[in-house]
N, CA, C and O atoms as CSV, one atom per row, in Angstrom:
chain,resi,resn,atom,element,x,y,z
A,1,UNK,N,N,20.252,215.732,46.135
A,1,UNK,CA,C,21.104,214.605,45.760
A,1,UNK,C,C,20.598,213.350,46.457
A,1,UNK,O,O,20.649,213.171,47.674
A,2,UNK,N,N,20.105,212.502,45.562
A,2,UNK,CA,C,19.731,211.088,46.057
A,2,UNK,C,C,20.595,210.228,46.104
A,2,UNK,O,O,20.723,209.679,45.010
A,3,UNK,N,N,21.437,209.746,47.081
A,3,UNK,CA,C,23.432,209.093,47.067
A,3,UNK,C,C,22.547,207.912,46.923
A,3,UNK,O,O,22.287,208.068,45.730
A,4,UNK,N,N,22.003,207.025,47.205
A,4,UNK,CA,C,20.982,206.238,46.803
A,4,UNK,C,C,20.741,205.320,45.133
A,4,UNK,O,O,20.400,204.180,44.818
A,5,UNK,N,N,21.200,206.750,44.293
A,5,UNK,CA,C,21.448,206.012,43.088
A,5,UNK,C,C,22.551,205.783,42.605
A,5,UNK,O,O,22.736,205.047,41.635
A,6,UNK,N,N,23.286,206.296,43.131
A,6,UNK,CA,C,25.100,205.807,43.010
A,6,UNK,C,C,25.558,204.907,43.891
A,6,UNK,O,O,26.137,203.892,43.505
A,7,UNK,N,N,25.354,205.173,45.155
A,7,UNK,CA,C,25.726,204.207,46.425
A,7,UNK,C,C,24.704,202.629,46.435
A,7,UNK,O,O,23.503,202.362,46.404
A,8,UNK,N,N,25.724,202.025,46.485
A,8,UNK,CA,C,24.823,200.696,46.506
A,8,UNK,C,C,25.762,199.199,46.925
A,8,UNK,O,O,26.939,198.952,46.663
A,9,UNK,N,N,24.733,198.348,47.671
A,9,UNK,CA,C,25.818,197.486,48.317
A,9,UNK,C,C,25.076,196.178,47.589
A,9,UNK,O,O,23.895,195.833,47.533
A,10,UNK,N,N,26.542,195.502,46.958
A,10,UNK,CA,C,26.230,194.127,46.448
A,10,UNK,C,C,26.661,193.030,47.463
A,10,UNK,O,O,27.613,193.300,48.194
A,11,UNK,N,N,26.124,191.959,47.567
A,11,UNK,CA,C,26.429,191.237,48.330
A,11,UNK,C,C,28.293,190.255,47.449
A,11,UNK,O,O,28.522,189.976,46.272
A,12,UNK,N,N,28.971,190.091,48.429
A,12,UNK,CA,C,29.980,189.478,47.661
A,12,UNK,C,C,31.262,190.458,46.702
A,12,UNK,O,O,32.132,189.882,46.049
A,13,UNK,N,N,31.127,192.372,46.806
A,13,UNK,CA,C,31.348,192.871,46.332
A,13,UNK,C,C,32.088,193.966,47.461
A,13,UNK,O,O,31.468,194.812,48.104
A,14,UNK,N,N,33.595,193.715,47.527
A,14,UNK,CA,C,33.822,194.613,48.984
A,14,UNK,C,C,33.603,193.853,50.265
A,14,UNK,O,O,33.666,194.333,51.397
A,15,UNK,N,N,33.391,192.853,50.007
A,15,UNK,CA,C,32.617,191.861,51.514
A,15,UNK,C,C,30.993,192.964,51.947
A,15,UNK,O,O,30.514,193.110,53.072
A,16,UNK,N,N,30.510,193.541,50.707
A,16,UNK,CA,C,28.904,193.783,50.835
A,16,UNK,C,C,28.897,195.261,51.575
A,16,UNK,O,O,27.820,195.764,51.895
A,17,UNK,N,N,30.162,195.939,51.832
A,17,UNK,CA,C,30.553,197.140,51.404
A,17,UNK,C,C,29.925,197.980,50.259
A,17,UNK,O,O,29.887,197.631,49.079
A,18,UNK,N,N,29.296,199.469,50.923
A,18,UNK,CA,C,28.390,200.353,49.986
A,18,UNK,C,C,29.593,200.558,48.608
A,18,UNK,O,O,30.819,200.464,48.679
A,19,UNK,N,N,28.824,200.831,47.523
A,19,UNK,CA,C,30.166,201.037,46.602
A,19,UNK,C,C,29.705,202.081,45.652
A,19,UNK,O,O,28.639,202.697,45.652
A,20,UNK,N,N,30.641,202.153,44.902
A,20,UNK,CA,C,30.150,203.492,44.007
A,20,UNK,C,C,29.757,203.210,42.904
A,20,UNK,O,O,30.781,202.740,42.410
A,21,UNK,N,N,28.611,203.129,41.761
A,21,UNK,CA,C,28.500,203.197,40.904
A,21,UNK,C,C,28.964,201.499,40.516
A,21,UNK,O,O,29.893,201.385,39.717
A,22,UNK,N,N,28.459,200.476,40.956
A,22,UNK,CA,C,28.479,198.652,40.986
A,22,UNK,C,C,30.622,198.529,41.515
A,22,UNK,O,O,31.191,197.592,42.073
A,23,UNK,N,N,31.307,200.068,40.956
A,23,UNK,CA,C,32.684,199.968,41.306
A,23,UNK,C,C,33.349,199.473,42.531
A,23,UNK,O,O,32.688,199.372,43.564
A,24,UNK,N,N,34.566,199.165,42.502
A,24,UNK,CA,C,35.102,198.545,43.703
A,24,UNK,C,C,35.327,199.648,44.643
A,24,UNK,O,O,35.784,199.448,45.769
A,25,UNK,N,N,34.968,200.974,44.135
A,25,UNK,CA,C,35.603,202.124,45.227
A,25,UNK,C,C,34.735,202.431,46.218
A,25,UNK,O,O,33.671,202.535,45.607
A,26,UNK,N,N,34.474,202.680,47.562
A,26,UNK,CA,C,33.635,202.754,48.297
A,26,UNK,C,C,33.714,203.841,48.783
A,26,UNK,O,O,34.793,204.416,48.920
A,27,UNK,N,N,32.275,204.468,49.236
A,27,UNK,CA,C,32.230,206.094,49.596
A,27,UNK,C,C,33.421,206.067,50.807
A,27,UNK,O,O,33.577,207.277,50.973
A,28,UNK,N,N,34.025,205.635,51.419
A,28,UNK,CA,C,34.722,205.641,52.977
A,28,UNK,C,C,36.121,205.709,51.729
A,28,UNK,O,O,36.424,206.890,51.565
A,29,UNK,N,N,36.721,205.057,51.131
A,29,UNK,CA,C,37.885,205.185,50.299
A,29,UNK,C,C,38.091,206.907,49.804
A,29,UNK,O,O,38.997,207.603,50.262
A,30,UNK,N,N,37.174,207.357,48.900
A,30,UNK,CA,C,36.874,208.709,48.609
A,30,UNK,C,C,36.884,209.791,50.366
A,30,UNK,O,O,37.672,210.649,50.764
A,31,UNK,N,N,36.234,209.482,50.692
A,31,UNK,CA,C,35.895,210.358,51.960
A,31,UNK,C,C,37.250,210.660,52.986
A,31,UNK,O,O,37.499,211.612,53.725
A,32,UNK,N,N,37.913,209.543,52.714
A,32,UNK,CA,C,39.248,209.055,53.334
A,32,UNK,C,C,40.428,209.949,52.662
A,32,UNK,O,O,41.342,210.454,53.314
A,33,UNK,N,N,40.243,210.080,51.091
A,33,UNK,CA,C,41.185,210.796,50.428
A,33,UNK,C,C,40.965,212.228,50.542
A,33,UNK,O,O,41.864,212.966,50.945
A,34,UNK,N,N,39.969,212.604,50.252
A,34,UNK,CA,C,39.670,214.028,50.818
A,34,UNK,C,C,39.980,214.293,52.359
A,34,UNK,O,O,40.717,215.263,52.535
A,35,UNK,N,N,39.552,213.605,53.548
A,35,UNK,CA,C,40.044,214.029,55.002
A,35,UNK,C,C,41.877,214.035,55.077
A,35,UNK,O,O,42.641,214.806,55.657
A,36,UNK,N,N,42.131,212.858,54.245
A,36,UNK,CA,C,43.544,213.512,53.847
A,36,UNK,C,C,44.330,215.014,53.647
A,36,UNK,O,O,45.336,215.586,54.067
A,37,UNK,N,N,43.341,215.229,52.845
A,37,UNK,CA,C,43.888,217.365,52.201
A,37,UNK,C,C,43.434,216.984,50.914
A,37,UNK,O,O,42.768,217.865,50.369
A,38,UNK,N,N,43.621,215.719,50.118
A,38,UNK,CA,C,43.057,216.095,48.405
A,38,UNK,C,C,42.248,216.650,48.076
A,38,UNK,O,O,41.135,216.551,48.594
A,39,UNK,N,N,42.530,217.460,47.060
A,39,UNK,CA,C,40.847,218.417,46.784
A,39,UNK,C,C,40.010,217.321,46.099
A,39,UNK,O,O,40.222,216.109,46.108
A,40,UNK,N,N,38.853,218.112,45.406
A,40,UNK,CA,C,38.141,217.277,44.970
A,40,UNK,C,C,38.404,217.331,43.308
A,40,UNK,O,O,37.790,216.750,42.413
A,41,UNK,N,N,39.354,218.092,43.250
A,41,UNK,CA,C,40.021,218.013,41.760
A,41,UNK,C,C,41.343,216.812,41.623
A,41,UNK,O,O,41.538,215.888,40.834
A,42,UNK,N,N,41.918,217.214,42.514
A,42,UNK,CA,C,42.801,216.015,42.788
A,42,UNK,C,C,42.120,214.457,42.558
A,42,UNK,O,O,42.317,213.796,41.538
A,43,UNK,N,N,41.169,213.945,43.864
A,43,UNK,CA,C,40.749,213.058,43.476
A,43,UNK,C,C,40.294,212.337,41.973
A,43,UNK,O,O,40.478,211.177,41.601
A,44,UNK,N,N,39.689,213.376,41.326
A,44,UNK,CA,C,38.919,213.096,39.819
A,44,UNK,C,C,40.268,213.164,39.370
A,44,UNK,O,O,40.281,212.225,38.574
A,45,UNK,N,N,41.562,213.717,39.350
A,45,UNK,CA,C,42.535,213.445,38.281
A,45,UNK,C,C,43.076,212.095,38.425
A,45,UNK,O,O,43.523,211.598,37.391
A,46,UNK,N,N,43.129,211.365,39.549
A,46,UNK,CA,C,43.887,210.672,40.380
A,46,UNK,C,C,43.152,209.075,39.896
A,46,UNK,O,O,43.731,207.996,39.767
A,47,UNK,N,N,41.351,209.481,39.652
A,47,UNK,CA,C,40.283,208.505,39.599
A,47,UNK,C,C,39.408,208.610,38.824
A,47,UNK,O,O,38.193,208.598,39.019
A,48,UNK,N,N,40.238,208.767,37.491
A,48,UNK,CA,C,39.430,209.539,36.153
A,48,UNK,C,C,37.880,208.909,36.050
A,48,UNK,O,O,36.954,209.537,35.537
A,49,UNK,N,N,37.746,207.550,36.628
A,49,UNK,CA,C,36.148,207.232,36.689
A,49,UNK,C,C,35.045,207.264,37.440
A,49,UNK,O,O,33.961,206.690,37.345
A,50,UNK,N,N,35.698,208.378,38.556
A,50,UNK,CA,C,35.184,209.253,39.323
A,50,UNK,C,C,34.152,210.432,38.261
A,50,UNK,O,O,34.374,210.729,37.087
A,51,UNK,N,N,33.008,210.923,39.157
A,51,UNK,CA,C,33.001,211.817,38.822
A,51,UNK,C,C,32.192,212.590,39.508
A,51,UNK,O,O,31.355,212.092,40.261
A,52,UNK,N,N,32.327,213.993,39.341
A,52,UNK,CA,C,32.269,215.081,40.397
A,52,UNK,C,C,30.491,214.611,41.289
A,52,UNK,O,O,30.464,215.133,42.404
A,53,UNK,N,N,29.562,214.034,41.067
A,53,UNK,CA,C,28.401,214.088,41.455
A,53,UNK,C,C,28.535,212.348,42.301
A,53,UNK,O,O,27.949,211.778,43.222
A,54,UNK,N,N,29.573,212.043,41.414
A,54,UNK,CA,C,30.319,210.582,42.517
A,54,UNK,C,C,30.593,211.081,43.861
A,54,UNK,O,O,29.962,210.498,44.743
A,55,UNK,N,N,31.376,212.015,44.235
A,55,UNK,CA,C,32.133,212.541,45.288
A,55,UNK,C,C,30.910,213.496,46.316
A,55,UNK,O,O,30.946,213.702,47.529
A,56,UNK,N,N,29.721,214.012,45.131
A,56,UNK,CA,C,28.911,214.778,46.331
A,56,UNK,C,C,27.919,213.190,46.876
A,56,UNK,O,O,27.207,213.136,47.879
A,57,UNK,N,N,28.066,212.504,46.277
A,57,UNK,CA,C,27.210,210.837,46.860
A,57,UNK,C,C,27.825,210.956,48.404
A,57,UNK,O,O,27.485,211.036,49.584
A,58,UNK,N,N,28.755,210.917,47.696
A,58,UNK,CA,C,29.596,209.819,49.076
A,58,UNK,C,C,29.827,211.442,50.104
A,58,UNK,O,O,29.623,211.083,51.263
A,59,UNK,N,N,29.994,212.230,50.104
A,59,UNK,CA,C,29.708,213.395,51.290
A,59,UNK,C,C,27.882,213.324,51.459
A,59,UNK,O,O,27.651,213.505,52.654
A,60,UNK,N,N,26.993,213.191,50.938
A,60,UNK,CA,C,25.837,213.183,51.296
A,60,UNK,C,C,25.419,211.925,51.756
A,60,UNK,O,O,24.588,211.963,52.664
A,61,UNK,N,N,25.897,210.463,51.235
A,61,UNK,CA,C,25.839,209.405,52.597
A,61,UNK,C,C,26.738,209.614,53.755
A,61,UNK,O,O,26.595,208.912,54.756
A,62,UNK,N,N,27.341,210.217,53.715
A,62,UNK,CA,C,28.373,210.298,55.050
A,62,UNK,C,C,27.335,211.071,55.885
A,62,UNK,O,O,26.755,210.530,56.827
A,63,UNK,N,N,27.130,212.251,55.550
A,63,UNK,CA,C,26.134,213.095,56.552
A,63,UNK,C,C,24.524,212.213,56.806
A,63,UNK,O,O,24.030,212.145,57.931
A,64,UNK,N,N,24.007,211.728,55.854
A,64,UNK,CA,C,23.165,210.912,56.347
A,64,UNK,C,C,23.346,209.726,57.675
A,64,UNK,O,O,22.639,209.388,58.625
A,65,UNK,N,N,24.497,209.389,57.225
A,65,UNK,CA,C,25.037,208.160,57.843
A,65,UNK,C,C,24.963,209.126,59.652
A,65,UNK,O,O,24.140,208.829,60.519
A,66,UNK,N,N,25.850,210.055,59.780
A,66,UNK,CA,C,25.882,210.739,60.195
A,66,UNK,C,C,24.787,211.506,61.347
A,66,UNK,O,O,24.923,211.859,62.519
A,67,UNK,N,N,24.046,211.540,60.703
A,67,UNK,CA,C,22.859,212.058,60.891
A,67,UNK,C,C,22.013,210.937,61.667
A,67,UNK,O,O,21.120,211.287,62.439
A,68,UNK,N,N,22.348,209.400,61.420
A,68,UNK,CA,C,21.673,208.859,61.677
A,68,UNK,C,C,22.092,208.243,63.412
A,68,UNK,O,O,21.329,207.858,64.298
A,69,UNK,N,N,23.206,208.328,63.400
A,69,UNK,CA,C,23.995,208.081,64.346
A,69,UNK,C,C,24.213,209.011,65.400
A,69,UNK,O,O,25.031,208.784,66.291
A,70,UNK,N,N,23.378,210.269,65.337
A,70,UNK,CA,C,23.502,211.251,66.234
A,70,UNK,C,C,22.385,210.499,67.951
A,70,UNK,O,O,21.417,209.741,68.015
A,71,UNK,N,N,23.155,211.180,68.958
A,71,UNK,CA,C,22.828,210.311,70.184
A,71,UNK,C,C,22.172,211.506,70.628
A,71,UNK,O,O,22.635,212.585,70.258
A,72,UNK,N,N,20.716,211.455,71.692
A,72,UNK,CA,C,19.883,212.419,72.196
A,72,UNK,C,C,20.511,212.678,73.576
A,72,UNK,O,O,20.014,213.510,74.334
């Protein structure tokens, strides 16, 4: 999964906030609803312009993100 082609930050869009698919929803919004308890069925009913390879983006920039931020 390349989050890379879904995730993308416009300048002026979110205050330049990564976003989903040019959308106003940002992987941290999604990531936020799931650490909640929503499944990932929930979400897609909830965000019908979601969609399921939307949601593995934004868990695979998180772990990148993640990943990148790890301290030695």
């Amino acid at each position: 999964m390349n989050y890379r082609d879904i995730i993308s930050i416009e300048p002026g869009k979110r205050s330049g906030k990564p976003c989903i698919r040019g959308m106003r929803i940002t992987p941290y919004d999604v990531l936020d609803y799931l650490a909640s308890g929503m499944s990932i069925d929930e979400v897609l009913r909830d965000f019908p312009y979601l969609t399921r390879e939307d949601i593995q983006a934004c868990l695979a920039y998180a772990a990148d993100r993640e990943r990148g931020q790890l301290v030695a």
